[in-house]
C-alpha positions in Angstrom: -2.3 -29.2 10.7 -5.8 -29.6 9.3 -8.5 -27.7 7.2 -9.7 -24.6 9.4 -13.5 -24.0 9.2 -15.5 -21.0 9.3 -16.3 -19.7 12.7 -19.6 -21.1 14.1 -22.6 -17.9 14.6 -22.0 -19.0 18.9 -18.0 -18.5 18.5 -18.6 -15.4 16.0 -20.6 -13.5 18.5 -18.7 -14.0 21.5 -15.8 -12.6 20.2 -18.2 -9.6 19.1 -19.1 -9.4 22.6 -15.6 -9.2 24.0 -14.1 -7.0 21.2 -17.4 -4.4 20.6 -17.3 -4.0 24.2 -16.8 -0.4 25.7 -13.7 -1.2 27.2 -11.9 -2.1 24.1 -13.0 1.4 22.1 -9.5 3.1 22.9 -8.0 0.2 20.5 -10.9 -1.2 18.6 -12.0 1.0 16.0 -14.4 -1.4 14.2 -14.7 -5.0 13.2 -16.4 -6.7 10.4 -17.5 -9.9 8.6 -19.2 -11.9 6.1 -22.2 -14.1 7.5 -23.2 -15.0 3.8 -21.9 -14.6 0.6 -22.5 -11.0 -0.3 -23.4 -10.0 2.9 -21.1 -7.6 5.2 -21.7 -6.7 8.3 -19.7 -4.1 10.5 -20.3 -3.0 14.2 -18.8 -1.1 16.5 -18.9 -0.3 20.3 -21.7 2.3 19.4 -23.5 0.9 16.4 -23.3 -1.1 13.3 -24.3 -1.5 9.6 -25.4 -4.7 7.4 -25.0 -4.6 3.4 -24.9 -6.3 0.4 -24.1 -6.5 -2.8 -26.1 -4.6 -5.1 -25.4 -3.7 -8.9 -28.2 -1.6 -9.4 -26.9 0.2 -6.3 -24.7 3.5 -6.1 -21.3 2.4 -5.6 -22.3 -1.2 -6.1 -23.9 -1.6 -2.2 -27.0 -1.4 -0.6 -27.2 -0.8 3.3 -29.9 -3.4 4.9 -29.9 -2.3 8.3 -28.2 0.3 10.6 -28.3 -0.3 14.3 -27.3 2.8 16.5 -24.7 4.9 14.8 -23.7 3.7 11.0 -19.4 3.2 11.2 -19.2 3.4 7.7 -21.2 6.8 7.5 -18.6 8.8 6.4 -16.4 7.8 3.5 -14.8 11.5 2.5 -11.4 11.0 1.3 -10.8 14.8 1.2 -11.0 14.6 5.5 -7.6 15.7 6.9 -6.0 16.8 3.6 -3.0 19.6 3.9 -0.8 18.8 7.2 -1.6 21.3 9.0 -5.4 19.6 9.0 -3.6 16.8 9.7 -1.9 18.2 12.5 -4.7 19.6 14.2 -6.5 16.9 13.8 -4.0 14.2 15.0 -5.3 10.9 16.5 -9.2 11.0 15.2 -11.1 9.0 17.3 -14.1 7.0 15.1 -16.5 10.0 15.4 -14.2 12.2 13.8 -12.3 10.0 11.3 -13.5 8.9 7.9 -12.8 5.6 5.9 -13.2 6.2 2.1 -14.8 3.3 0.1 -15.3 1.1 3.0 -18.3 -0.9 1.7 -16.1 -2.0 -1.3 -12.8 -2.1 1.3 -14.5 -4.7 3.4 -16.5 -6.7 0.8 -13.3 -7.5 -1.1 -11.3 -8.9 2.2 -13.9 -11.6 2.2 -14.0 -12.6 -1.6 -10.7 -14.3 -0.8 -11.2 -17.9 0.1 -8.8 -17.4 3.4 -10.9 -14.5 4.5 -10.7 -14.3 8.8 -13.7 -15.1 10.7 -13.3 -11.3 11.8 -11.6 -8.4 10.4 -10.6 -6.2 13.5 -9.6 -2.1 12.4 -7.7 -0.7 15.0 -8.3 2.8 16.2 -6.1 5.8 15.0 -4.5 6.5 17.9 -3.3 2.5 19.0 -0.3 1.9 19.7 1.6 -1.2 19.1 3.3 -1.5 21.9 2.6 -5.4 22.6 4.3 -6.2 19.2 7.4 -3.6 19.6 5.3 -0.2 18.7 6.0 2.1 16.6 5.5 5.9 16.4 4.1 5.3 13.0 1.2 2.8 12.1 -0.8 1.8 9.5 -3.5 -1.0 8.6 -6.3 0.6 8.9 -9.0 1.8 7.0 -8.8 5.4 8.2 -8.4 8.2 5.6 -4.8 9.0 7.1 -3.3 5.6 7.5 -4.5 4.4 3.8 -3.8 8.1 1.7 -0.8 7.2 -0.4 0.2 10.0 -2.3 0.4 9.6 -6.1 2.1 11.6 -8.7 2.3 11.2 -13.0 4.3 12.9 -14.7 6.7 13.1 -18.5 5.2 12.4 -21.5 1.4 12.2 -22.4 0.7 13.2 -18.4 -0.9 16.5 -18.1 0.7 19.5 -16.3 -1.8 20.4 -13.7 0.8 20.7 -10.4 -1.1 20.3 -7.1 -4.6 19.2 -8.4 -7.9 18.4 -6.3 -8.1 14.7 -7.6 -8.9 12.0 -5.7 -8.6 7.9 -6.6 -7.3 4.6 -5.4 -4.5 2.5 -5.4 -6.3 -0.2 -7.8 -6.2 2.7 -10.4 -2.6 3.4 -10.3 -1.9 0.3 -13.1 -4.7 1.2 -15.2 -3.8 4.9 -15.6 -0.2 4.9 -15.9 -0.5 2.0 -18.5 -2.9 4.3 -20.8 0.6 6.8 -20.7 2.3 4.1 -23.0 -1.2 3.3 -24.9 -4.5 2.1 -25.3 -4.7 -0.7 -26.0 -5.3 -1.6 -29.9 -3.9 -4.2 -31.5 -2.0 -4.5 -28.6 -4.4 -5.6 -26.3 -5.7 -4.0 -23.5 -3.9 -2.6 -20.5 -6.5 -2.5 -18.1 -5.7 -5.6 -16.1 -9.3 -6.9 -16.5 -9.1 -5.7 -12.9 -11.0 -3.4 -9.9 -9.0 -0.4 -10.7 -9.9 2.1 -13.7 -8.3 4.7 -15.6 -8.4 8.4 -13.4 -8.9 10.4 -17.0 -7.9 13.6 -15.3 -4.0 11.8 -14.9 -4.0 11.0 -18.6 -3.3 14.1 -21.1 -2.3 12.4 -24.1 -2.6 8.1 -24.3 0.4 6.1 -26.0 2.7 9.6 -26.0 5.2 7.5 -23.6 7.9 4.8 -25.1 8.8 4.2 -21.3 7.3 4.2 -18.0 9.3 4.4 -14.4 7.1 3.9 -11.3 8.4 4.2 -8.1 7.4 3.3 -4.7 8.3 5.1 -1.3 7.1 2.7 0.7 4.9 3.9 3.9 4.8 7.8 3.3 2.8 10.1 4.4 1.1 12.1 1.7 0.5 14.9 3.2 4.2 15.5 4.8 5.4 14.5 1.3 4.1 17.1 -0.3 4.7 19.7 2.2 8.6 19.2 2.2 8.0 19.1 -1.6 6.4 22.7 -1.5 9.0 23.6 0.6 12.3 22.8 -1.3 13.2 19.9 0.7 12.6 17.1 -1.9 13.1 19.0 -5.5 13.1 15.7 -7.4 9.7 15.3 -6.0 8.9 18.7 -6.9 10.6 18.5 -10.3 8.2 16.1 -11.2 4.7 17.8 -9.6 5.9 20.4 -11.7 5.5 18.5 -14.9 2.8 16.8 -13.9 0.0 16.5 -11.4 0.1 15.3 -7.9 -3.5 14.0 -6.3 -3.8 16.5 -3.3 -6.5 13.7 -2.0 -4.1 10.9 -2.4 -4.6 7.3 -3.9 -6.8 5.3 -0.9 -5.1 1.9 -0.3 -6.9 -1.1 0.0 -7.4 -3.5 3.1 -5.9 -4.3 4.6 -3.5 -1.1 4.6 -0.4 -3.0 4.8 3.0 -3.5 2.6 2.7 -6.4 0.6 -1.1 -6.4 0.1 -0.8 -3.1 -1.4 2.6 -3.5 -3.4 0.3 -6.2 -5.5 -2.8 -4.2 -5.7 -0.6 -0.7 -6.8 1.7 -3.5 -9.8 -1.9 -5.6 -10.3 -4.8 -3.3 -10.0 -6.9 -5.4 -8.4 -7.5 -5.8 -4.3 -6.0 -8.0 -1.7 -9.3 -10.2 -1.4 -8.9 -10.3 -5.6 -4.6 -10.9 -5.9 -3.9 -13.6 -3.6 -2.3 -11.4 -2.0 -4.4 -11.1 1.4 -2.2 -9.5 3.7 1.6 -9.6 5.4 0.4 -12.8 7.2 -3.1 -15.2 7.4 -3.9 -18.5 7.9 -4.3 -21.0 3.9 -7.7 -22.0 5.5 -7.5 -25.5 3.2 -4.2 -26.9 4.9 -4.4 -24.7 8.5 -0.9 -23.8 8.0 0.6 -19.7 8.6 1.1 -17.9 5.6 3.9 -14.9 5.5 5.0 -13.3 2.7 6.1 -9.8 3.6 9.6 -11.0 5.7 12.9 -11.2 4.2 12.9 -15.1 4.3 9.6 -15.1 2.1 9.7 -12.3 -0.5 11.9 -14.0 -3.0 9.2 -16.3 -3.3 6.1 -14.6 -2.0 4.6 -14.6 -5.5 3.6 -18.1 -5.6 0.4 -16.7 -3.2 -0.8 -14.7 -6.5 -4.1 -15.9 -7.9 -3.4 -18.0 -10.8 -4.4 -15.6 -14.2 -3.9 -12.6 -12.4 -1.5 -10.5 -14.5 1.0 -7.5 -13.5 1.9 -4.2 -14.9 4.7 -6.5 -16.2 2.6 -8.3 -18.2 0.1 -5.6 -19.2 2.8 -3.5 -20.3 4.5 -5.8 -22.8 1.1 -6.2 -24.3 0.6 -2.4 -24.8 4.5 -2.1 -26.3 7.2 -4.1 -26.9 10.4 -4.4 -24.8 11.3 -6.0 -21.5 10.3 -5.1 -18.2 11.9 -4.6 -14.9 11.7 -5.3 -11.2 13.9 -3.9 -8.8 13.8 -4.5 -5.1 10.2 -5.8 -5.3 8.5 -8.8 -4.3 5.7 -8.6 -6.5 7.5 -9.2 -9.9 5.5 -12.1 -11.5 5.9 -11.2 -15.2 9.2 -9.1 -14.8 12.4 -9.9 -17.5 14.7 -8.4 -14.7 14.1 -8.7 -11.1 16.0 -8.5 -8.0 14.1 -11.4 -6.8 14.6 -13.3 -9.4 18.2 -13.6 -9.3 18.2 -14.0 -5.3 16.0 -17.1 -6.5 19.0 -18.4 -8.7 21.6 -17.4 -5.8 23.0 -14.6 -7.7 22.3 -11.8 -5.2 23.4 -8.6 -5.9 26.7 -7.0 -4.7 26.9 -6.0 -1.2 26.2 -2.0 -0.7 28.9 -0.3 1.0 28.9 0.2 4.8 27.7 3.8 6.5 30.7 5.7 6.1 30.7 5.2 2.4 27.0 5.0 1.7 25.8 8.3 -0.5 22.3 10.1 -0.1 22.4 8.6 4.0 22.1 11.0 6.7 24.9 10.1 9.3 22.9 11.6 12.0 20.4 8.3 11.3 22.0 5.6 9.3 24.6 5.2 12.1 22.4 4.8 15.3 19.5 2.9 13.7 19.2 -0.3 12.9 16.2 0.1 10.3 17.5 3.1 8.8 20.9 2.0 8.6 19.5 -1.4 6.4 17.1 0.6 4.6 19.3 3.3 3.0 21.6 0.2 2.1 18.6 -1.5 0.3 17.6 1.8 -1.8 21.2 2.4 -2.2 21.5 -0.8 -4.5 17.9 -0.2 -5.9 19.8 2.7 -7.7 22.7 0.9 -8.6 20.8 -1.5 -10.0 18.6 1.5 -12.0 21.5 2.9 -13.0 23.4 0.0 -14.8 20.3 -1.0 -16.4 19.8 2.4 -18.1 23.4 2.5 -19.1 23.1 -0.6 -21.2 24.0 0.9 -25.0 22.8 -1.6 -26.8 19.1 -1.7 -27.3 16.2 0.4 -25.7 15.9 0.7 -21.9 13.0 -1.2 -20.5 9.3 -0.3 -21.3 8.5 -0.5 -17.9 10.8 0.1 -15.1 9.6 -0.1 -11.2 11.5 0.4 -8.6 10.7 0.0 -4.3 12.1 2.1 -1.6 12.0 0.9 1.6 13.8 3.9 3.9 10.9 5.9 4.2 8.6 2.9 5.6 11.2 2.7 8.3 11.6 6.1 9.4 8.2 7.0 9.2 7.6 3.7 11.3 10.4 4.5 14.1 10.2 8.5 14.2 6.6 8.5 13.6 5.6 10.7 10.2 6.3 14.3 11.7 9.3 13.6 12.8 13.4 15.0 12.1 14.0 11.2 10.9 11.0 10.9 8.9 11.7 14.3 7.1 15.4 12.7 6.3 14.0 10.1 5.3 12.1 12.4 2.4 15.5 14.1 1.7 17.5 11.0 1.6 15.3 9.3 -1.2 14.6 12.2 -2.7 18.3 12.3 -3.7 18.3 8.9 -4.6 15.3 10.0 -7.4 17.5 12.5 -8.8 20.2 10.0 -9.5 17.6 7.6 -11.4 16.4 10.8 -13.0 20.0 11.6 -14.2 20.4 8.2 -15.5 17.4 8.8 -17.6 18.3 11.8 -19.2 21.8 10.6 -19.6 20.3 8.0 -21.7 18.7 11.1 -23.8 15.2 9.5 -23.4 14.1 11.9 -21.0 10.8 13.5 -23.5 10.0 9.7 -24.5 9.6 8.9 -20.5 6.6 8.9 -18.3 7.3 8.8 -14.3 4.9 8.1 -11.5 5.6 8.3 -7.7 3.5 6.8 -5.5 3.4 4.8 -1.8 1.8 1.5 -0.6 -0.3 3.4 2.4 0.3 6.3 4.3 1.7 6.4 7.7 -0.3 7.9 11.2 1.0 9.3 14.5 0.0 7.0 16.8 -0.3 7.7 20.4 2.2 5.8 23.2 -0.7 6.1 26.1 -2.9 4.4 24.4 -1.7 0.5 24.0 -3.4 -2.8 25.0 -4.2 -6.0 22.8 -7.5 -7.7 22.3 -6.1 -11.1 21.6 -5.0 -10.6 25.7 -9.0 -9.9 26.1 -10.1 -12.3 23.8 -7.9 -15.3 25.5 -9.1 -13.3 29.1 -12.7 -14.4 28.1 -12.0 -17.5 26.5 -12.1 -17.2 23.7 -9.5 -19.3 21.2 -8.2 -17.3 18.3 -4.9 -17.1 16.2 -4.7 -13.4 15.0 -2.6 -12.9 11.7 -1.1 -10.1 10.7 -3.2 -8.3 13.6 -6.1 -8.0 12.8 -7.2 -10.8 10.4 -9.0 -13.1 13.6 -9.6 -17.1 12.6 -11.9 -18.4 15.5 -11.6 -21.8 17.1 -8.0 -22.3 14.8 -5.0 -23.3 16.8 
């Protein structure tokens, strides 16, 4: 393999031609790029929008030009919050969707020195079915599919329950960090990073000796919080009840995809900023495929992290001191514990136990899926590993603690976000939560602890009538492209 070179104006704009076209609008949402540095550009099939960087402007951008209709012309996160909105407003099309901070969402994609040529969104409503399909997608930059939802509570959060605040994935780190302190003599917890601290989330600084963050990986914010408010997750509840929960959710970053956003959410900075650029692109200096978010690769996905860029881990010991630990998640540069870590050294954890044995899994699922089946195995030994950790009696329990579940990515994915499975999936983990919350107050730390809950993207209902693939058009029309991740589009590579 060789060096792969930026697209040429000729090959750019032919594939603009092919995926812009009319016939494509049922599955191309938008697409974007960077003709210069500090220049974006976005078009769809009815319009586009050219900015740049701008300091002295409001959010940091100025808009050049807008041809037709503007894309990017509405960026209201609160669009389709509650799920009964949701519900009635299932499959937006681009008219009637929004995409929250998408001058900053597109700009960052193409700071990274692997950037694609092209950055292709795909519609609400597309369905996968050319790469297996699932009821469930994400990756986009629509409101629904990047809303994670995001909850802080314990000690030195406030207690405001449901509350109408709104923020981003990027200032997950900062905040939660400011719960075990400010910095000081200590250094500061920041991250040096894109993120900053949502004040609103942050009733007293420094009050917390420990902080537990957990990640339900792909849930749907709004379906989260509605089987909260209706008794059907009470961990979850427990803890909106002595804290706050963002009604507007914490926006992703893009691309709104697993790995990307694990390392923005433990880094506070974006996938263009981390390394981190997606579950799969092309390392444009040797040509060769880069995947990180598979089970061969996430032992050692990490080595993809920009070099200097610091985690929670890190950021955390700096602000207290104590150890820090990673369980079940790639993304543990800095970590004293970490799952990873000792798959790295060939010391994997224990086996879980098969179906019939397995605690907190919902037979009617775990038996007949395959997904479900390896993901409630997964969380299972996520809590084990919580559990044991805690117990320790010697010495203090970690000063930061972060634990990933994977179940609820898989049932949201297979049974699509409204569905029986995906609502198990909520009651399934929500049990596991109690058990890690047990373990904490058996420690009798519980008033010295502060917790946050948050996911890696949300999930939307796609549509099964509405598939197709624009690599099929693309290759139609002659066009060469390797598409990674799907979506990320390197032009003339092979």
């Amino acid at each position: 393999m060789s060096a792969v070179a930026p697209a040429t104006p000729r090959q750019r704009d032919r594939a603009l031609e092919v995926l812009v076209d009319r016939s494509l609008e049922p599955i191309v949402d938008m697409v974007g790029w960077s003709a210069a540095a500090g220049c974006y550009e976005v078009a769809s099939a009815d319009g586009a929008v050219r900015f740049r960087r701008d300091a002295g402007a409001p959010g940091g951008f100025a808009i050049e030009t807008v041809t037709g209709r503007n894309p990017l012309a509405v960026q209201d996160q609160t669009r389709f919050v509650g799920l009964e909105a949701e519900r009635a407003g299932v499959h937006p099309n681009r008219h009637h969707n929004s995409y929250p901070n998408a001058f900053e969402q597109f700009a960052q994609v193409f700071d990274h020195p692997s950037a694609p040529d092209l950055c292709v969104i795909h519609s609400a409503s597309h369905h996968w079915a050319d790469q297996g399909g699932h009821l469930g997608e994400h990756g986009s930059l629509g409101v629904v599919q990047a809303r994670a939802p995001f909850v802080v509570a314990g000690a030195g959060a406030p207690r405001l329950g449901m509350a109408d605040i709104a923020c981003r994935l990027v200032d997950v780190a900062p905040t939660t960090l400011q719960l075990l302190g400010t910095g000081g003599d200590h250094g500061d917890p920041s991250l040096d990073a894109d993120g900053s601290v949502v004040e609103a989330l942050v009733g007293q600084p420094g009050r917390a000796r420990h902080l537990i963050g957990i990640l339900w990986d792909g849930t749907n914010a709004n379906v989260l919080y509605d089987l909260a408010a209706r008794g059907q997750a009470p961990n979850v509840a427990r803890l909106i009840g002595e804290g706050t929960a963002c009604r507007y959710g914490a926006l992703a970053s893009l691309p709104s995809v697993t790995l990307a956003n694990h390392t923005t959410i433990l880094t506070g900075s974006h996938p263009g900023h981390h390394g981190i650029l997606h579950n799969a692109w092309i390392d444009r200096s040797t040509g060769a495929q880069v995947v990180t978010n598979s089970p061969a690769t996430w032992a050692t996905s990490m080595q993809w992290l920009k070099p200097g860029v610091r985690t929670m881990h890190h950021a955390a010991r700096r602000v207290r001191s104590g150890t820090t630990a990673s369980i079940n998640e790639p993304c543990d540069a800095g970590a004293d514990y970490s799952t990873f870590a000792l798959v790295r050294a060939g010391e994997a954890p224990a086996a879980p136990p098969g179906p019939d044995d397995l605690p907190d899994a919902t037979e009617r699922f775990v038996r007949p899926s395959k997904d479900y089946r390896w993901a409630s195995r997964a969380d299972h030994t996520a809590v084990e590993q919580f559990c044991r950790l805690w117990a320790g009696t010697d010495g203090d329990p970690p000063v930061f603690t972060w634990v990933n579940f994977t179940l609820t990515d898989a049932a949201f994915h297979e049974g699509g976000p409204y569905s029986e499975m995906a609502a198990s999936a909520v009651r399934d983990s929500d049990a596991r939560l109690g058990r890690i919350l047990d373990a904490v107050e058996r420690r009798g730390v519980w008033d010295e602890c502060a917790f946050f809950l948050v996911a890696d993207h949300g999930m939307e209902e796609s549509d099964p009538t509405v598939g197709g693939d624009w690599d099929a058009a693309l290759a139609d029309a002659g066009v060469p492209v390797r598409d990674e991740g799907y979506g990320f589009l390197y032009l003339g590579a092979s």
